[in-house]
C-alpha positions as CSV (number, residue, x, y, z in Angstrom):
1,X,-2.8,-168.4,9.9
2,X,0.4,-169.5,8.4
3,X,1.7,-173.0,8.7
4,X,5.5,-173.9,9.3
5,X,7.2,-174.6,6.2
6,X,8.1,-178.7,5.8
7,X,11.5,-178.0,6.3
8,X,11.2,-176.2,9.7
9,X,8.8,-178.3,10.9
10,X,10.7,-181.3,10.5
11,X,14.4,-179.7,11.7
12,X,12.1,-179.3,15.3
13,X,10.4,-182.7,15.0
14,X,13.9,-184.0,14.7
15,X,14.9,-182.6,17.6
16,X,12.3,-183.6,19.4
17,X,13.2,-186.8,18.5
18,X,16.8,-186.8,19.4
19,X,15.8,-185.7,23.1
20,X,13.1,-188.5,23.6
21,X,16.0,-191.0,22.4
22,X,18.5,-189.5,24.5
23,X,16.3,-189.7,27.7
24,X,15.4,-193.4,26.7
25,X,19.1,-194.0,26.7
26,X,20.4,-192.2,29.6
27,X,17.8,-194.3,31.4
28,X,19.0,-197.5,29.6
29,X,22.6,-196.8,30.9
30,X,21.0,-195.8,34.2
31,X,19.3,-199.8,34.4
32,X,22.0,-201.4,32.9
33,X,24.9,-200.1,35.7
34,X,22.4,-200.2,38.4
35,X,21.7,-204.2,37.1
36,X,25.5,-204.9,37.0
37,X,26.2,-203.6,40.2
38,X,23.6,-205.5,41.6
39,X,25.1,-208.6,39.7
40,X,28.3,-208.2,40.7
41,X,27.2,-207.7,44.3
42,X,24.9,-210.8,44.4
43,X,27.9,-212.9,42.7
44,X,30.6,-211.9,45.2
45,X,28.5,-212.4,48.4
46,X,27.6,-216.0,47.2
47,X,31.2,-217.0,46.1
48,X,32.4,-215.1,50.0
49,X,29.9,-216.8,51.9
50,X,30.0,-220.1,50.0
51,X,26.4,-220.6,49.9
52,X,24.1,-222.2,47.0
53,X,22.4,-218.3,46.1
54,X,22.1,-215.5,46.5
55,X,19.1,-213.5,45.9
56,X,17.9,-210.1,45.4
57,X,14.0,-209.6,46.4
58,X,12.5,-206.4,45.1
59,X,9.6,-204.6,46.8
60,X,7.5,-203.3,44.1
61,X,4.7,-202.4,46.1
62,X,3.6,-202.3,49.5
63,X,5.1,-205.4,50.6
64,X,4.8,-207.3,47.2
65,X,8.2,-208.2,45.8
66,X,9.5,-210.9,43.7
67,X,12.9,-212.5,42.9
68,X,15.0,-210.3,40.1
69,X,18.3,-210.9,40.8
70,X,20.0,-214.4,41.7
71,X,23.7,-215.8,42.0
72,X,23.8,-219.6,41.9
73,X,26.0,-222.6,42.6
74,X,23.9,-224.4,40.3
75,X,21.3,-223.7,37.7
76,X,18.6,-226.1,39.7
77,X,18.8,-223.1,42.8
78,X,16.5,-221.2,40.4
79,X,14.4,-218.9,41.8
80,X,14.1,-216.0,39.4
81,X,10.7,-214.2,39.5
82,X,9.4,-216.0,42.9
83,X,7.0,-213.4,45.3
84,X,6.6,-215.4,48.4
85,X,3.7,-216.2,50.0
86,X,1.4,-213.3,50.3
87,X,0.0,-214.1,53.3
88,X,3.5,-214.7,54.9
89,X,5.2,-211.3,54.3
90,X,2.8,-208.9,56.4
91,X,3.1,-205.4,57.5
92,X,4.2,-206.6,60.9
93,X,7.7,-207.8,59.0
94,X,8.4,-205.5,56.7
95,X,8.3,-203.5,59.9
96,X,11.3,-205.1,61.9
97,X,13.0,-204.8,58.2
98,X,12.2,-201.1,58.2
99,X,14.0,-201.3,61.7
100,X,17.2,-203.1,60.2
101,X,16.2,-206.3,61.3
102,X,18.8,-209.4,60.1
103,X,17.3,-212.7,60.7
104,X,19.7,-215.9,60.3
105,X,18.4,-219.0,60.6
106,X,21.0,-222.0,60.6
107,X,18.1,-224.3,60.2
108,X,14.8,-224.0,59.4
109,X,13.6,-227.6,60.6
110,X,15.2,-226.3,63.6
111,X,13.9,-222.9,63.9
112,X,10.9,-221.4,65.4
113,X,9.0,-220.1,62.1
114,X,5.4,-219.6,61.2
115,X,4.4,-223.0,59.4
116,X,3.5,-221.0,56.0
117,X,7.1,-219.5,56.0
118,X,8.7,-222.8,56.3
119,X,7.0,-224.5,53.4
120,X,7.5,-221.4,51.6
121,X,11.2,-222.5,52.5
122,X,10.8,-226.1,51.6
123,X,9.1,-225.5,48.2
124,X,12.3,-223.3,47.9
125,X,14.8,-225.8,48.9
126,X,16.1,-223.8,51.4
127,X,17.7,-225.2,54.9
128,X,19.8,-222.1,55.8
129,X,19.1,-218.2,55.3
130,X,20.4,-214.8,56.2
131,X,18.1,-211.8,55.5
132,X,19.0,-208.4,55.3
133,X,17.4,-205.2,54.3
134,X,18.2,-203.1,51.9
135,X,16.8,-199.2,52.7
136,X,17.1,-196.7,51.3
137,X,15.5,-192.9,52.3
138,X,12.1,-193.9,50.8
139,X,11.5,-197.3,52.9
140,X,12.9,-200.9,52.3
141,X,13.8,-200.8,48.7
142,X,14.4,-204.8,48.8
143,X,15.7,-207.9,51.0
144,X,19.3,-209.2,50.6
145,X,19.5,-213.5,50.9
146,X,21.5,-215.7,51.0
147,X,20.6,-219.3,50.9
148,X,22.0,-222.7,51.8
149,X,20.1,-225.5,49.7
150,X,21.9,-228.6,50.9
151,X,22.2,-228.4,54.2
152,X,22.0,-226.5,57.8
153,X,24.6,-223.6,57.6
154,X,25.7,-221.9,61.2
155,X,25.9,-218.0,60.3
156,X,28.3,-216.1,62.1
157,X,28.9,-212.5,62.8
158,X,31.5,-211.4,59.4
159,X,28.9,-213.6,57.0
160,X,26.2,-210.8,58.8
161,X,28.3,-207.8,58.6
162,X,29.6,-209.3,54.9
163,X,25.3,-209.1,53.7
164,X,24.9,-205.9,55.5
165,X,27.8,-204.4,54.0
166,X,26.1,-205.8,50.2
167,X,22.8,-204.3,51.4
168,X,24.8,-200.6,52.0
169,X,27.0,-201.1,48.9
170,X,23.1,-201.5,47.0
171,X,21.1,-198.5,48.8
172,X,23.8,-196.2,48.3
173,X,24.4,-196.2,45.0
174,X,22.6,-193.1,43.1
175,X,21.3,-195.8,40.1
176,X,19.3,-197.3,42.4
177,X,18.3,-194.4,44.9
178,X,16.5,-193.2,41.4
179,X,14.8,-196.7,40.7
């Protein structure tokens, strides 16, 4: 048995190399425009609607999701890396989101909630939120929000059609249809 001379062996290594780099980067570019779409997307809604965030919550599991994208009027809105209440977000609502459900509430003192889901609200600093889902072929890739902080905010049928048009704008786009 012969062994590869050290020059052959290491012209094939390096190509190995190069292809393992250039797969790390195409997926790189692939995150990166998929991140700045999602930015851009999240900035324009919240600057349209003039509302205190905006917030992209991705499902990374079944029904477990967390905060990864946000578009504030002030650094204080924070949110980045929240998951919700676990025993809040239950099959039974990720359901009507797999059934394009929008939900607006113009208050939440106001509105008819499940206690837990208000003080997940509260702790928040939310008074006013529009939900939308974002789907995509697979199931609901992640929920579309926009929140008032301040104060009750009535929601009216272009701010809806405004968020569902962001929610397309996201699940159509092939960066994220491969995430």
């Amino acid at each position: 048995m012969e062994l590869p001379s050290l020059p052959e062996f290491d012209h094939h290594s390096n190509q190995h190399i190069d292809q393992g780099l250039q797969e790390l980067l195409n997926r790189l570019i692939i995150r990166m425009q998929r991140d700045e779409l999602i930015r851009q997307t999240t900035n324009q809604l919240r600057e349209s609607l003039k509302v205190d965030r905006v917030v992209l919550y991705y499902f990374y599991g079944q029904w477990l999701g967390q905060v990864t994208f946000e578009s504030l009027s002030a650094n204080e809105y924070s949110i980045l890396g929240y998951t919700g209440p676990s025993n809040c977000f239950n099959h039974e609502y990720a359901m009507m989101y797999l059934e394009k459900r929008v939900r607006a509430i113009a208050d939440i003192e106001l509105e008819a909630i499940e206690d837990c889901h208000r003080e997940f609200l509260r702790s928040i600093q939310v008074r006013a939120n529009l939900v939308v889902p974002i789907l995509i072929p697979r199931g609901l890739w992640g929920l579309l929000v926009a929140h008032q902080c301040r104060s009750p905010h009535s929601w009216n049928e272009a701010d809806i059609e405004l968020m569902q048009k962001g929610a397309e704008t996201l699940a159509t786009d092939s960066n994220i249809l491969e995430s």
